[in-house]
C-alpha positions, 0 to 999 in steps of 0.5 A: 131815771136809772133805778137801784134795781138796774144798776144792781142788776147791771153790776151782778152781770159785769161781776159774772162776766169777770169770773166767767173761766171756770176753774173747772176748765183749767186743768190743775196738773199745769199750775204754771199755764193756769197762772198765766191764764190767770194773771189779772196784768195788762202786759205779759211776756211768755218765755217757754218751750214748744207746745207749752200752751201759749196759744191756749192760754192766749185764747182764755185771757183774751176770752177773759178780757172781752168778757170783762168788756162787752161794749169794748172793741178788742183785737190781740197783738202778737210778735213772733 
């Protein structure tokens, strides 16, 4: 039998894995890259410049997604 306390304990944990960017990291002179970074959509497109972050900022939300989840087989998916 599952108990309260586990499920608790089990929820507190999903909820730290959700906010585990810390906003510390992101650096707040490039708001648009932290948006992007951010941004909670399933489907992005990033229209931009050379060297704009977008390796980057692809690095944070995919660290983010698997973060959210753990037992889930994640693989990005890119075109150039």
């Amino acid at each position: 039998m599952i108990s309260k306390t586990s499920i608790l304990k089990e929820a507190i944990n999903r909820k730290q894995a959700q906010v585990s960017i810390n906003k510390a990291e992101l650096n707040s002179n490039f708001p648009n890259q932290n948006n992007f970074i951010l941004d909670e959509s399933r489907y992005i497109a990033a229209q931009c410049s050379r060297r704009a972050g977008k390796t980057n900022g692809l690095a944070y939300r995919f660290d983010r997604t698997m973060l959210k989840y753990p037992k889930e087989l994640c693989g990005p998916l890119f075109k150039s």
